[in-house]
mmCIF file of the N, C-alpha and C atoms, coordinates in Angstrom:
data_MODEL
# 
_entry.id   MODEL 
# 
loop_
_atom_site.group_PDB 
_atom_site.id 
_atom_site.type_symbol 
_atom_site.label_atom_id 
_atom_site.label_alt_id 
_atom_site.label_comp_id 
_atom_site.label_asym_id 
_atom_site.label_entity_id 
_atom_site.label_seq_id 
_atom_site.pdbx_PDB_ins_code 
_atom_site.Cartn_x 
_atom_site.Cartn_y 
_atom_site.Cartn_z 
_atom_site.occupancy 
_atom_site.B_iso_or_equiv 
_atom_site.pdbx_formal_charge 
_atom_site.auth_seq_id 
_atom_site.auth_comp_id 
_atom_site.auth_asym_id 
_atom_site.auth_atom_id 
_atom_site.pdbx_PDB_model_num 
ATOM 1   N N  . UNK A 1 1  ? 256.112 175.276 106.703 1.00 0.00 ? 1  UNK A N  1 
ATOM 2   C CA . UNK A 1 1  ? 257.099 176.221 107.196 1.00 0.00 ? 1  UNK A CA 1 
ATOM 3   C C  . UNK A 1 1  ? 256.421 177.559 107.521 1.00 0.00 ? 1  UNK A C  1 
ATOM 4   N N  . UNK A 1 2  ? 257.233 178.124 108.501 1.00 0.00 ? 2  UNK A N  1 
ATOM 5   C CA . UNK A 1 2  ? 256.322 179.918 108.840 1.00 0.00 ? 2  UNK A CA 1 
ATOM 6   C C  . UNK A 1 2  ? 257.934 180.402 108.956 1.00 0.00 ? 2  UNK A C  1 
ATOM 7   N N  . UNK A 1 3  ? 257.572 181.752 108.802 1.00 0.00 ? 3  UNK A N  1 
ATOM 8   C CA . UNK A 1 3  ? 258.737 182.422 109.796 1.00 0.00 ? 3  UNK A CA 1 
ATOM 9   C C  . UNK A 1 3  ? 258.505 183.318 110.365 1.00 0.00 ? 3  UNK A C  1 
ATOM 10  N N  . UNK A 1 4  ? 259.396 183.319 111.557 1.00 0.00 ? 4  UNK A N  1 
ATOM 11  C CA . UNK A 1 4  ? 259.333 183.955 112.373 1.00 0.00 ? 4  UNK A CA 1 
ATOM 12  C C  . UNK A 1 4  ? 260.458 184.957 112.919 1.00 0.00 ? 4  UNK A C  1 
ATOM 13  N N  . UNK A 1 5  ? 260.332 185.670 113.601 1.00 0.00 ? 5  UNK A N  1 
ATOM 14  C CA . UNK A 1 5  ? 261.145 186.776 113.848 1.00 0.00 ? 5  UNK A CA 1 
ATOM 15  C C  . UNK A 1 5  ? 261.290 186.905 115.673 1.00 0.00 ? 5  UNK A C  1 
ATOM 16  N N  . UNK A 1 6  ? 262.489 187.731 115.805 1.00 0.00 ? 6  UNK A N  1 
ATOM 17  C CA . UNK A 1 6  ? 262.399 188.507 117.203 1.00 0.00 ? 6  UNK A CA 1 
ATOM 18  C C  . UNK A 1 6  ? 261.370 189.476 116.889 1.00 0.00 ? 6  UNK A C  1 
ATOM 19  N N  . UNK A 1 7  ? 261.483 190.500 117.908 1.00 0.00 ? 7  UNK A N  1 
ATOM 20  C CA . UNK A 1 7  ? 260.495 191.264 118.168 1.00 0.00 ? 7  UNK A CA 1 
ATOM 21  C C  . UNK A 1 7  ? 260.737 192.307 119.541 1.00 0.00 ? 7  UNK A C  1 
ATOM 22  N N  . UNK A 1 8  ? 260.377 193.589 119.497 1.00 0.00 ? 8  UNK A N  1 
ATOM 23  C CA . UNK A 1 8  ? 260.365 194.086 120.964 1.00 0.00 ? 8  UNK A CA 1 
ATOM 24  C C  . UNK A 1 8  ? 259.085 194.573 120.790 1.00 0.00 ? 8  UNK A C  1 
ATOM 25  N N  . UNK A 1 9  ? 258.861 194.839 122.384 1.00 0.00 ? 9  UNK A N  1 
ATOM 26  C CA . UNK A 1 9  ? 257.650 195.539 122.603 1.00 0.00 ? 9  UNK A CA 1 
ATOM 27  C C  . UNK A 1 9  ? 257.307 196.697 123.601 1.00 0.00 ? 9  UNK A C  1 
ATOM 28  N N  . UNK A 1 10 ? 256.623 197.406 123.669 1.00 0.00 ? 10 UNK A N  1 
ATOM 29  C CA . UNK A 1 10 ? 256.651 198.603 124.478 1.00 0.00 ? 10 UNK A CA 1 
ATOM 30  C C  . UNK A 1 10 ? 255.889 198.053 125.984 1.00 0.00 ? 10 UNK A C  1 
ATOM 31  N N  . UNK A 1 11 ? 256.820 198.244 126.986 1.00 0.00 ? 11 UNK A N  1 
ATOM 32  C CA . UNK A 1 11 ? 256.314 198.147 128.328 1.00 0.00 ? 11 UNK A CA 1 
ATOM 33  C C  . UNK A 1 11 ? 255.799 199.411 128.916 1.00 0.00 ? 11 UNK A C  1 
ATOM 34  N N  . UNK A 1 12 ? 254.759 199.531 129.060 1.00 0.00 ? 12 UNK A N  1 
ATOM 35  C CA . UNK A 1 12 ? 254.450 200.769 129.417 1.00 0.00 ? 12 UNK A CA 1 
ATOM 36  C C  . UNK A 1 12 ? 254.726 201.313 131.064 1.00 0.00 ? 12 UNK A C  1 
ATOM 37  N N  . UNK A 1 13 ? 254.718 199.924 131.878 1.00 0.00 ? 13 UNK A N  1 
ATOM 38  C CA . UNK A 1 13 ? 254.444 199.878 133.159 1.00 0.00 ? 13 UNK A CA 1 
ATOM 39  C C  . UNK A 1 13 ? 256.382 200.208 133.168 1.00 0.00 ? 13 UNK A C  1 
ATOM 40  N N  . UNK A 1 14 ? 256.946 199.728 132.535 1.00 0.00 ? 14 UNK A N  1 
ATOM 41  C CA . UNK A 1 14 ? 258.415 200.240 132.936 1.00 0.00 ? 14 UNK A CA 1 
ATOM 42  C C  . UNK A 1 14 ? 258.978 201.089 132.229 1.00 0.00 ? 14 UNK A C  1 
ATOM 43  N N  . UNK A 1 15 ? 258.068 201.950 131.398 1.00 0.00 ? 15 UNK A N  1 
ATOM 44  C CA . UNK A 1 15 ? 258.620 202.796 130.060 1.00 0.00 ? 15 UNK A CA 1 
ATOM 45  C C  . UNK A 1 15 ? 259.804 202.622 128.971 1.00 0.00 ? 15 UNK A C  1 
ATOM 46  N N  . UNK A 1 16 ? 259.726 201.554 129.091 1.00 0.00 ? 16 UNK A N  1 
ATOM 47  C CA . UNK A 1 16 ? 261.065 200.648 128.387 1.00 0.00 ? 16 UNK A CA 1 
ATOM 48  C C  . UNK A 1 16 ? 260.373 199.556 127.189 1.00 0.00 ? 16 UNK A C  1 
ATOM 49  N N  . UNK A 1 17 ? 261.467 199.451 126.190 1.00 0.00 ? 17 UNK A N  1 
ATOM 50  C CA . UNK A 1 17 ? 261.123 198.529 125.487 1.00 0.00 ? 17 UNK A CA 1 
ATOM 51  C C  . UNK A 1 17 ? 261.848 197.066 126.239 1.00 0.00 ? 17 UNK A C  1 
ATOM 52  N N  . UNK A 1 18 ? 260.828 196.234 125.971 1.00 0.00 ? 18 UNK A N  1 
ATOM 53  C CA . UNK A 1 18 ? 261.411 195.098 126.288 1.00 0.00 ? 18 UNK A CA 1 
ATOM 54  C C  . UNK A 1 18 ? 261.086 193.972 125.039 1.00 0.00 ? 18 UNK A C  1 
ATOM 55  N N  . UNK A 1 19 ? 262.348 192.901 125.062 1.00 0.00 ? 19 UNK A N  1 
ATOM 56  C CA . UNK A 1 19 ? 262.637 192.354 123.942 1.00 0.00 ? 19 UNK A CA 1 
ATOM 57  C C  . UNK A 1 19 ? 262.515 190.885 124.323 1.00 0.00 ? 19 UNK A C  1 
ATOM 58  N N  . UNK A 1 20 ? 261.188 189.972 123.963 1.00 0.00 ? 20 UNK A N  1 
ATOM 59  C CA . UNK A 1 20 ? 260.985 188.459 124.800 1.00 0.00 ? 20 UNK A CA 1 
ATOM 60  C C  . UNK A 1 20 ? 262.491 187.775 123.672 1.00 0.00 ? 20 UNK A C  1 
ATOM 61  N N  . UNK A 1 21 ? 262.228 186.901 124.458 1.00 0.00 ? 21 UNK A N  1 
ATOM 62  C CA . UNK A 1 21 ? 263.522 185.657 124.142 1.00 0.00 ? 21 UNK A CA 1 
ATOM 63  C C  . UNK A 1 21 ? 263.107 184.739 123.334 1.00 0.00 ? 21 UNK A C  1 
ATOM 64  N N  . UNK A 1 22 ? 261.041 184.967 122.634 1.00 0.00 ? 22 UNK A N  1 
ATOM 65  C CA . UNK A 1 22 ? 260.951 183.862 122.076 1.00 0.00 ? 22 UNK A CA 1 
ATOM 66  C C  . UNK A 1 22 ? 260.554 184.726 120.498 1.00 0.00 ? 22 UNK A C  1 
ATOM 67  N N  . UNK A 1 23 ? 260.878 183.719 119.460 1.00 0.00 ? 23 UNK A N  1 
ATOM 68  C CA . UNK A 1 23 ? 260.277 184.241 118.017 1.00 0.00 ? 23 UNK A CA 1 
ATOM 69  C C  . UNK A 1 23 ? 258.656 183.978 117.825 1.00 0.00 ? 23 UNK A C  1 
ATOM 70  N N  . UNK A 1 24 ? 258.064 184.921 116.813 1.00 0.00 ? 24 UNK A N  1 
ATOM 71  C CA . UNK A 1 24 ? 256.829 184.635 116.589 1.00 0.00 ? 24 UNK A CA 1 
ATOM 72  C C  . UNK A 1 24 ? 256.787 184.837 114.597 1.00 0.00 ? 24 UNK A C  1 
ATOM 73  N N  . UNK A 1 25 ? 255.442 184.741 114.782 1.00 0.00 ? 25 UNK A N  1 
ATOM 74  C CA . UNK A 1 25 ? 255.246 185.244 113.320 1.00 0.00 ? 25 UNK A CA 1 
ATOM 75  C C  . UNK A 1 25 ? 255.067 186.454 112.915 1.00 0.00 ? 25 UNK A C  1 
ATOM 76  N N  . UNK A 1 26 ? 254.921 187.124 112.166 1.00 0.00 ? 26 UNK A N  1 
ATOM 77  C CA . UNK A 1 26 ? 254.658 188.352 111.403 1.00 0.00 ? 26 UNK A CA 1 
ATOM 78  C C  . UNK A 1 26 ? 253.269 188.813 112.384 1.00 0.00 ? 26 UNK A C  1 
ATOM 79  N N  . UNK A 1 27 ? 252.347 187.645 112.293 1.00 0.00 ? 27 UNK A N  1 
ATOM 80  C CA . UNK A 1 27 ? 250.876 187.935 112.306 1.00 0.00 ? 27 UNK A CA 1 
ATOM 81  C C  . UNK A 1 27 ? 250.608 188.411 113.897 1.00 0.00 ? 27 UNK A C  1 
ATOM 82  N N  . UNK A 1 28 ? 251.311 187.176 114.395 1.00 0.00 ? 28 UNK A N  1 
ATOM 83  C CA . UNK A 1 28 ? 251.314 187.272 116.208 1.00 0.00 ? 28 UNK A CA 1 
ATOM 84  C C  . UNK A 1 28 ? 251.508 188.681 116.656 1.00 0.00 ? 28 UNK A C  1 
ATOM 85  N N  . UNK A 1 29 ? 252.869 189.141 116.474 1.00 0.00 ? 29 UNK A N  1 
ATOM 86  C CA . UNK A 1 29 ? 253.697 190.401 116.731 1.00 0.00 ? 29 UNK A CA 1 
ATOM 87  C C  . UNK A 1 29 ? 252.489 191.489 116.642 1.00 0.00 ? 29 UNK A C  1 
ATOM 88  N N  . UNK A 1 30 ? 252.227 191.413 115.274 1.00 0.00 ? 30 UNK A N  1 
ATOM 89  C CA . UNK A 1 30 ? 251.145 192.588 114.922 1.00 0.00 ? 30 UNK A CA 1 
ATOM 90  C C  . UNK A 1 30 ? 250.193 192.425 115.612 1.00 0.00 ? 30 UNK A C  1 
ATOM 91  N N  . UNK A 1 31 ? 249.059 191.475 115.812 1.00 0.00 ? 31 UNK A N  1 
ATOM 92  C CA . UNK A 1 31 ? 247.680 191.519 115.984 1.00 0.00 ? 31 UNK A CA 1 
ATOM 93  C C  . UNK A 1 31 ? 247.720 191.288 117.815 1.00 0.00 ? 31 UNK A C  1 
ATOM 94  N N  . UNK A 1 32 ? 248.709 190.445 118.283 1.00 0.00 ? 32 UNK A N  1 
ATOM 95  C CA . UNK A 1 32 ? 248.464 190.057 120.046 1.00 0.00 ? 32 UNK A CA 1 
ATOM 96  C C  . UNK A 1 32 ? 249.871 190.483 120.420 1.00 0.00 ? 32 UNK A C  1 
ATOM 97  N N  . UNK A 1 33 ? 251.001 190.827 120.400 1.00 0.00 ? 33 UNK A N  1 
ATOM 98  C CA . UNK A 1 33 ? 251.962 191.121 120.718 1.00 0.00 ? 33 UNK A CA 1 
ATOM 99  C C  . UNK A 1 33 ? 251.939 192.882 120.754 1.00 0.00 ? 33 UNK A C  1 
ATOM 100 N N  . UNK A 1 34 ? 251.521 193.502 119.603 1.00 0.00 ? 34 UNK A N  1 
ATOM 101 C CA . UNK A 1 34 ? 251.652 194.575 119.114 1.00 0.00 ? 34 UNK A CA 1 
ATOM 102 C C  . UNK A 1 34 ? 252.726 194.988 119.186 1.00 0.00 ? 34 UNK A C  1 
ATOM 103 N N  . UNK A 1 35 ? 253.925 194.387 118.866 1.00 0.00 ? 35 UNK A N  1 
ATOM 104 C CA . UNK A 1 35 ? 254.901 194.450 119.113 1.00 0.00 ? 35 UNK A CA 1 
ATOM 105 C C  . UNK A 1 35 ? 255.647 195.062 117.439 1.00 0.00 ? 35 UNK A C  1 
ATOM 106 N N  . UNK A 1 36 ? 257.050 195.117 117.381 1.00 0.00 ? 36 UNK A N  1 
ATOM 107 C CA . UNK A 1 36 ? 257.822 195.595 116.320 1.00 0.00 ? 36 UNK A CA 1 
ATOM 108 C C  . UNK A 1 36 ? 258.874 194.721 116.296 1.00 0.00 ? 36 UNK A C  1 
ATOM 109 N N  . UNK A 1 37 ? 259.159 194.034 114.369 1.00 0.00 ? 37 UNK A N  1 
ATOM 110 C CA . UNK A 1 37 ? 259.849 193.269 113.736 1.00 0.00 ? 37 UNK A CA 1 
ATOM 111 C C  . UNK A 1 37 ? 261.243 193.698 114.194 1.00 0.00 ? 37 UNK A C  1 
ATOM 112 N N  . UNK A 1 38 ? 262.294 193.011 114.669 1.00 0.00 ? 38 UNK A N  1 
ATOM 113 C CA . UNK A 1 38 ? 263.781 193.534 114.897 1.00 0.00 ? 38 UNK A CA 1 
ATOM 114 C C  . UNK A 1 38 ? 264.740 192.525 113.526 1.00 0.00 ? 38 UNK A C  1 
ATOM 115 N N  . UNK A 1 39 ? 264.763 193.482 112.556 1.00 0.00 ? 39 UNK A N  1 
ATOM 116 C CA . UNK A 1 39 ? 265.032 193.029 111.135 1.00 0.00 ? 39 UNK A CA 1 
ATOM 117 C C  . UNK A 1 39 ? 266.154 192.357 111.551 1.00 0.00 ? 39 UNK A C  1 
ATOM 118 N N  . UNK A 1 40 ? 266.485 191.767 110.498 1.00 0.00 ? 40 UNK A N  1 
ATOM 119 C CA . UNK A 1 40 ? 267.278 190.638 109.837 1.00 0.00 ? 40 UNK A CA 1 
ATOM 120 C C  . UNK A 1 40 ? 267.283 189.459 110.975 1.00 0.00 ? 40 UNK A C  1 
ATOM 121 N N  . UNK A 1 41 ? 265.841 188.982 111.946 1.00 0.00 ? 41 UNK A N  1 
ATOM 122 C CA . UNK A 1 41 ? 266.114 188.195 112.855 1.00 0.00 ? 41 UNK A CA 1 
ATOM 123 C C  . UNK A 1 41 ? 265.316 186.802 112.165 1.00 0.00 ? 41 UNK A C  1 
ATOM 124 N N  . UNK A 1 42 ? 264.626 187.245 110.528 1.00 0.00 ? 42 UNK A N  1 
ATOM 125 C CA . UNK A 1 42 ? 263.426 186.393 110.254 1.00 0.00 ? 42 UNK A CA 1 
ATOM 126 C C  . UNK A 1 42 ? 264.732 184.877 110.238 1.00 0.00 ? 42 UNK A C  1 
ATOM 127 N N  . UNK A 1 43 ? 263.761 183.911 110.547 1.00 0.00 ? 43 UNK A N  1 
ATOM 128 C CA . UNK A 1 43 ? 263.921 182.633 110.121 1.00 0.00 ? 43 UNK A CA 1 
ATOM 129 C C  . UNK A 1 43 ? 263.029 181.813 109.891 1.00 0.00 ? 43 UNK A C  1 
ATOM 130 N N  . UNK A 1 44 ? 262.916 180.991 109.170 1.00 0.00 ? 44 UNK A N  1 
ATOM 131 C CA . UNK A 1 44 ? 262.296 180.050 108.644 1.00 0.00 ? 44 UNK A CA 1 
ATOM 132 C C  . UNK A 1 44 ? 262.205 178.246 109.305 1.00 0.00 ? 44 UNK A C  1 
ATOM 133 N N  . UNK A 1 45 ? 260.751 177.985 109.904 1.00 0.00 ? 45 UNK A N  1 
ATOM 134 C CA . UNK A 1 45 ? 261.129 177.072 111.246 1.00 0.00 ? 45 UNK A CA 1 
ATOM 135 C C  . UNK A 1 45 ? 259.799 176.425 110.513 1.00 0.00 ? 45 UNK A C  1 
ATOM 136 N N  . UNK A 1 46 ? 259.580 174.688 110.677 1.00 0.00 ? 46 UNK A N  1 
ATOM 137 C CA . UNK A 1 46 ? 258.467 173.521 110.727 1.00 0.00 ? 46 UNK A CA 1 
ATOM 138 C C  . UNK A 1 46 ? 257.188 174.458 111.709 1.00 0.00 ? 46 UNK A C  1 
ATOM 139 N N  . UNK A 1 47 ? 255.927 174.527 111.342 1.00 0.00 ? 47 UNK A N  1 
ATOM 140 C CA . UNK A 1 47 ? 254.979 174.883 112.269 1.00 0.00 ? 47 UNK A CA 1 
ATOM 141 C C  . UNK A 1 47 ? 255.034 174.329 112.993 1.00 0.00 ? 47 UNK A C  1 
ATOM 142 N N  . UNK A 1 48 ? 255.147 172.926 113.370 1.00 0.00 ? 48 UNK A N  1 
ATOM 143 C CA . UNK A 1 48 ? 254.899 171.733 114.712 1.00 0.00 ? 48 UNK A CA 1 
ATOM 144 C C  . UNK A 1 48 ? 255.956 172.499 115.372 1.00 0.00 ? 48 UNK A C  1 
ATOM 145 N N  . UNK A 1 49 ? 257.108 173.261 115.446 1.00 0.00 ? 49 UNK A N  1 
ATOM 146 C CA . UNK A 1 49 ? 257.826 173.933 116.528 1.00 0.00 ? 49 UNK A CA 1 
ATOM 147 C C  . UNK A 1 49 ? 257.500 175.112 117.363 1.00 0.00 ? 49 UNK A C  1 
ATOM 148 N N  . UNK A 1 50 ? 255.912 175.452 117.213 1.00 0.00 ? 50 UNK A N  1 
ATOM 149 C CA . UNK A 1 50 ? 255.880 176.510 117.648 1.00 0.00 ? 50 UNK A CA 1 
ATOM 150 C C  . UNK A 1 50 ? 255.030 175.833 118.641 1.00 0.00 ? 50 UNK A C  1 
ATOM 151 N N  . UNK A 1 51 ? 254.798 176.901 119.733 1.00 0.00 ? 51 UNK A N  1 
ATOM 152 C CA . UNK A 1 51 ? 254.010 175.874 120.923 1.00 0.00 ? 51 UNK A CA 1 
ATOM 153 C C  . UNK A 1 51 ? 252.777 176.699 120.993 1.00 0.00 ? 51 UNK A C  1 
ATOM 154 N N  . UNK A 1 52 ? 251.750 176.577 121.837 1.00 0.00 ? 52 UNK A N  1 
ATOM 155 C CA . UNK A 1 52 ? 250.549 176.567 121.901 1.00 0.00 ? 52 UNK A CA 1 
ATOM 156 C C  . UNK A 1 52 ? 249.818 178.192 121.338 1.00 0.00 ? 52 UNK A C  1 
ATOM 157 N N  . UNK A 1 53 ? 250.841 178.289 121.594 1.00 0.00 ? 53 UNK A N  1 
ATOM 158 C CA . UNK A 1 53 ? 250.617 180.176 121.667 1.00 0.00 ? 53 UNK A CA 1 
ATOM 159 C C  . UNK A 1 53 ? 251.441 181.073 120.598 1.00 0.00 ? 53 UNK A C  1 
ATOM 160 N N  . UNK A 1 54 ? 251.695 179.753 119.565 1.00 0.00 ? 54 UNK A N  1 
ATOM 161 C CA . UNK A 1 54 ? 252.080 180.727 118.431 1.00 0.00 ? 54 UNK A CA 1 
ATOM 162 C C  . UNK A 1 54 ? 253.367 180.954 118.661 1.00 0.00 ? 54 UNK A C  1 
ATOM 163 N N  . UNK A 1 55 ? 254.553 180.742 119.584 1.00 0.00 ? 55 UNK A N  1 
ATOM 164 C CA . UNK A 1 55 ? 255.686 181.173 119.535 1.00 0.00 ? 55 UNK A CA 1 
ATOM 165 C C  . UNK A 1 55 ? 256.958 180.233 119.456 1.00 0.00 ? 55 UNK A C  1 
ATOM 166 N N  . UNK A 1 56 ? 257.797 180.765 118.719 1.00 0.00 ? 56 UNK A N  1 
ATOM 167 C CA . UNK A 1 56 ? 258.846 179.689 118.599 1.00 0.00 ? 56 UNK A CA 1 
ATOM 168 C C  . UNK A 1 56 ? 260.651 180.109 119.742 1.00 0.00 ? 56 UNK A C  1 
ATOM 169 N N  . UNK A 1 57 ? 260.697 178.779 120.353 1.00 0.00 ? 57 UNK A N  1 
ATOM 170 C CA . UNK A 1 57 ? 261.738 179.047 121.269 1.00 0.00 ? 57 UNK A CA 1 
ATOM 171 C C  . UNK A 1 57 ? 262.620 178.086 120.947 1.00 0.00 ? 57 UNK A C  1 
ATOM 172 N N  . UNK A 1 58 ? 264.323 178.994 120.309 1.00 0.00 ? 58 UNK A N  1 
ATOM 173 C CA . UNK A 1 58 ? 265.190 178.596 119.791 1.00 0.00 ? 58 UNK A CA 1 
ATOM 174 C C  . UNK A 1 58 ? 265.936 177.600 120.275 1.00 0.00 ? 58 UNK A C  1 
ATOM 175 N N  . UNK A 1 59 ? 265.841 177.908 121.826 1.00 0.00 ? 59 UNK A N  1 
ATOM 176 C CA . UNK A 1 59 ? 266.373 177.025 123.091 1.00 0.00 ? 59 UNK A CA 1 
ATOM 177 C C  . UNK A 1 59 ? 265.965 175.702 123.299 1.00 0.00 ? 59 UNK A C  1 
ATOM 178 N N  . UNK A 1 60 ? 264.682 176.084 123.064 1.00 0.00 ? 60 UNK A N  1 
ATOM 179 C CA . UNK A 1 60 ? 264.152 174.453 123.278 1.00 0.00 ? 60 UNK A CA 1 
ATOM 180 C C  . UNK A 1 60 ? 264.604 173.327 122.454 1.00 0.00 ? 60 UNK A C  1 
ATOM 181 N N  . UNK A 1 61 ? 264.929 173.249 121.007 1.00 0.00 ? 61 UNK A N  1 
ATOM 182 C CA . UNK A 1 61 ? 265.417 172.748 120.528 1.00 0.00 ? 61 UNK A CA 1 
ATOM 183 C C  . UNK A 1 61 ? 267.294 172.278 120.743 1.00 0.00 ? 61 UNK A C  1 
ATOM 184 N N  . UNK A 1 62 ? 267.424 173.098 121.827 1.00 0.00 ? 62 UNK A N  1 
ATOM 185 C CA . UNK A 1 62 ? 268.832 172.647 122.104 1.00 0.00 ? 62 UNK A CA 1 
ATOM 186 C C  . UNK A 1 62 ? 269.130 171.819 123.287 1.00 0.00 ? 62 UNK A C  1 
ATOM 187 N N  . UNK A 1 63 ? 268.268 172.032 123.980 1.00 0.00 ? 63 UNK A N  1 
ATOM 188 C CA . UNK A 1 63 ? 268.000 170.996 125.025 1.00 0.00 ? 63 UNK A CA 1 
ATOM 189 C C  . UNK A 1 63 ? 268.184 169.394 124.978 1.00 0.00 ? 63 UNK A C  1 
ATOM 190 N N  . UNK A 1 64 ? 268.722 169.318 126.115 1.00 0.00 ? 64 UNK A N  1 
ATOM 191 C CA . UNK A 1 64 ? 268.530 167.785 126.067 1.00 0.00 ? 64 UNK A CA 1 
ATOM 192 C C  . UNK A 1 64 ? 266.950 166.816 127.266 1.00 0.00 ? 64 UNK A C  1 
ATOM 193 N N  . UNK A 1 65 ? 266.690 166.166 126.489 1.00 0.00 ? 65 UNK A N  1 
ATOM 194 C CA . UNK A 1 65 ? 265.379 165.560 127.290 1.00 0.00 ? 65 UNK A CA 1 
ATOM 195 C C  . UNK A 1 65 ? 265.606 165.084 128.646 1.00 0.00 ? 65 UNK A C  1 
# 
């Protein structure tokens, strides 16, 4: 298990924060995102759900094949 969180991040090119649609971990956010935790979003998800790049997308799991 990991958890993961939303997150926003500072766009500089549009001076805006912008907020991706996918969750990551604690570690991601901080170290390659540099992004900031948007509290009470943590959840608790199987690692095999996250995809190549460390991120977890809530959607995908709702999908049908």
């Amino acid at each position: 298990m990991v958890t993961v969180h939303h997150f926003r991040v500072w766009d500089a090119a549009k001076d805006e924060w912008v907020y991706p649609p996918l969750k990551s971990p604690e570690s991601r956010i901080r170290d390659e995102a540099r992004g900031e935790i948007l509290p009470g979003t943590a959840e608790d998800v199987d690692a095999s759900t996250l995809d190549e790049f460390g991120r977890y997308d809530p959607a995908r799991l709702n999908k049908s094949p």
